[in-house]
C-alpha positions in Angstrom: 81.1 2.7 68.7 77.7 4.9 69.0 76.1 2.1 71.3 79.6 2.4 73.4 79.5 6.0 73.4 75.7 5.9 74.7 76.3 3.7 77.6 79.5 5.7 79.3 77.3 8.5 78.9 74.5 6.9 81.0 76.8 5.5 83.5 78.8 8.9 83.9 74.5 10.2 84.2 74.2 7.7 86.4 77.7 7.8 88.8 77.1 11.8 89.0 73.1 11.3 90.4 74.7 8.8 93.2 77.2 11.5 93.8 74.7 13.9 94.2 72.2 11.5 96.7 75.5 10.9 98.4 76.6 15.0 99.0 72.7 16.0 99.8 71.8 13.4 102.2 75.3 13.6 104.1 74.9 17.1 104.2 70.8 16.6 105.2 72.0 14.8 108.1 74.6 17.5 109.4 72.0 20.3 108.9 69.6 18.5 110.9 72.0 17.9 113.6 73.4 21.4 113.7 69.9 22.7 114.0 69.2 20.3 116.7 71.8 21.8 118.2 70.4 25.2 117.9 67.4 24.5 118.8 68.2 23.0 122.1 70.3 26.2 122.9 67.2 28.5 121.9 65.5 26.8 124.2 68.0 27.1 127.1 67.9 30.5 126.3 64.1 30.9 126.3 64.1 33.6 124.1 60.4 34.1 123.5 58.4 35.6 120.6 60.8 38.2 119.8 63.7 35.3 119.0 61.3 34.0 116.7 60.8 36.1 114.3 64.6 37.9 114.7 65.9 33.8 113.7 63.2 33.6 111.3 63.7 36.7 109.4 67.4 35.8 109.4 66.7 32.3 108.2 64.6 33.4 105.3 67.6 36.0 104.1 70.1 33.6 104.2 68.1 31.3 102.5 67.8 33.6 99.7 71.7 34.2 100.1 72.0 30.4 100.1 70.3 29.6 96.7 72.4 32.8 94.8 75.8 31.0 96.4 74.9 27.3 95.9 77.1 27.1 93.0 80.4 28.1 95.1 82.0 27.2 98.2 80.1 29.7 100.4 76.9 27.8 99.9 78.0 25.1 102.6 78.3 28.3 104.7 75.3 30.1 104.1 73.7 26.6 104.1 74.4 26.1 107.6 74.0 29.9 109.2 70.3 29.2 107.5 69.8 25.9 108.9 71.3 27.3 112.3 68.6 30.2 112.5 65.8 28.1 111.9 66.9 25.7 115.2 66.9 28.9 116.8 63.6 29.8 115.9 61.9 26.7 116.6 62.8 26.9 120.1 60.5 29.3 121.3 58.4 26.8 119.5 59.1 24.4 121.7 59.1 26.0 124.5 55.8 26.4 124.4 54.8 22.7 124.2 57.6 21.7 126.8 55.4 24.4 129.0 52.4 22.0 128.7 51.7 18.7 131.0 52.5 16.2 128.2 55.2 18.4 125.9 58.0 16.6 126.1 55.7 13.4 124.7 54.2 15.6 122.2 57.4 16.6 120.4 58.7 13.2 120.7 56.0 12.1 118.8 56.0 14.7 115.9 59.8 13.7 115.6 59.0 10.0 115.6 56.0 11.3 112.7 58.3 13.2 110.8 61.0 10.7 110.6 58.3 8.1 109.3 56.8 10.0 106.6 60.3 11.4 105.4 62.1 8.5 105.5 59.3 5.8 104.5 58.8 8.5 101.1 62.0 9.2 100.5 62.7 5.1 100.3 59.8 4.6 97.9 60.8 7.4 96.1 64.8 6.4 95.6 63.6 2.6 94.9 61.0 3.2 92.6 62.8 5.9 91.1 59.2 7.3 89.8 59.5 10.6 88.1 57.0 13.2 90.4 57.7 15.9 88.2 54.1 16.2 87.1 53.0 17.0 90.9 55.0 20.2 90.8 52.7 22.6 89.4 50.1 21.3 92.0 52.2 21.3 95.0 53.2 24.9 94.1 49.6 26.3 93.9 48.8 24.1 97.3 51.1 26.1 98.8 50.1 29.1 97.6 46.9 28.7 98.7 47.7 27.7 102.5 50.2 30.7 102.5 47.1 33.3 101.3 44.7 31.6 104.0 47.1 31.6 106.3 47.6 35.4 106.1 43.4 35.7 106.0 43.5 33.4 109.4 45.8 36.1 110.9 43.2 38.5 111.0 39.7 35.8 111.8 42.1 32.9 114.3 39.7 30.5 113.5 41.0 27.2 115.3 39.5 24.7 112.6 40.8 26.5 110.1 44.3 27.0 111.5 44.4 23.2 112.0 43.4 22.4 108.5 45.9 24.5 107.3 48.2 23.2 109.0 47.0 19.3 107.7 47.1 20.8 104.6 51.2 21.6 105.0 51.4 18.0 106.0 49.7 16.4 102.6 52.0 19.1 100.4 55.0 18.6 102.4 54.8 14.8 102.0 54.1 15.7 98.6 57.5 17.8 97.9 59.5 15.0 99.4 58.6 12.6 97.0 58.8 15.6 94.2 62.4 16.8 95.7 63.7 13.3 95.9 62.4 12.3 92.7 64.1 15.5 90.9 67.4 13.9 92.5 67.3 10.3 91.3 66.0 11.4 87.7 68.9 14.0 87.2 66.7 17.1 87.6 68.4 18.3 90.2 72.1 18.4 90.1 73.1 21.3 92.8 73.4 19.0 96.5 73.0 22.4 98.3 70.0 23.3 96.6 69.0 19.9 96.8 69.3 19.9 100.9 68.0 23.1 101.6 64.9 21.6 99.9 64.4 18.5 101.6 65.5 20.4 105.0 62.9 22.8 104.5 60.3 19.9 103.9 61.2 18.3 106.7 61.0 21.4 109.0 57.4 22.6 108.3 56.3 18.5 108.4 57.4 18.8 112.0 56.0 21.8 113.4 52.8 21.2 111.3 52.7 17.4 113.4 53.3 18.9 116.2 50.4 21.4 115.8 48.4 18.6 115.2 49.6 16.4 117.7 49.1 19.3 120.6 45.9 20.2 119.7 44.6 16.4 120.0 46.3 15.9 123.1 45.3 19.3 124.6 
């Protein structure tokens, strides 16, 4: 009766982390396209610096209103008014690249990057169903210290320095996929929209980090 008891409970454990991969990569795959969306009309609209950081600030706001509502039905909301204003701020982004000889190239390549390291990661992760737990601590300080240099390259726009940093976001990005996705498949994680916003946000700064990159080799 006990060994009975165990199993259901590991297969409910088990049925409700499927559920939850299910939910956060069907709504991964809406966000993205929704921002996509956004994106291309920020960049219609060419809105320059100051649509940046209006979209930007907006994003980060709902983002915090996103995580306080993820247990209720207004988290799919908020979830998608945040994912909306960071398409619209990455299309002054853009814009600037598309404004170069080969931009259109460039940002087909950091797309092509992105969806490689996400989606070649995310498969190792979900297969081997590793536990990544222990790289959390060292992905958080990582990040920590690329945000302080970041602020301290403000000030000294040192062009080596800038594209180390952003190499840098690449490594811990990679590295939060795996640790995301891992929190997923071992039962760590059991909120999808919390879930998605995390793996959207990974995928996000792996992007415009590759296409730093990528523009500064080809230019």
């Amino acid at each position: 009766m006990e060994h009975r008891t165990t199993y259901s409970a590991s297969q409910e454990s088990a049925l409700q982390t499927n559920k939850v991969l299910r939910n956060t990569y069907s709504l991964l795959a809406m966000t993205l396209a929704f921002s996509a969306v956004t994106a291309f009309i920020s960049t219609f609209l060419n809105m320059g610096t100051i649509g940046y950081f209006g979209f930007f600030i907006a994003g980060m706001v709902s983002l915090f209103i996103v995580h306080k509502k993820a247990d209720s039905a207004q988290g799919l909301l908020w979830t998608f008014i945040f994912t909306g204003c960071m398409g619209m701020a990455l299309g002054p982004i853009l814009n600037t690249y598309l404004a170069m000889s080969n931009g259109g190239e460039t940002i087909m390549q950091a797309l092509g990057g992105t969806a490689l390291i996400f989606f070649g990661l995310s498969a190792y992760a979900l297969t081997t169903k590793k536990d990544f737990s222990f790289m959390g601590g060292f992905l958080t300080v990582g990040l920590i210290v690329v945000l302080v240099a970041s602020i301290a390259n403000i000030f000294f726009a040192v062009p080596a320095v800038y594209l180390a940093l952003r190499a840098a976001i690449v490594l811990l990005m990679s590295g939060f996929i795996l640790f995301d996705t891992s929190r997923i498949v071992n039962g760590g994680e059991t909120n999808y929209i919390r879930a998605t916003v995390a793996l959207y946000l990974n995928i996000y700064n792996l992007f415009v980090s590759l296409l730093s990159l990528i523009g500064a080799s080809d230019d």
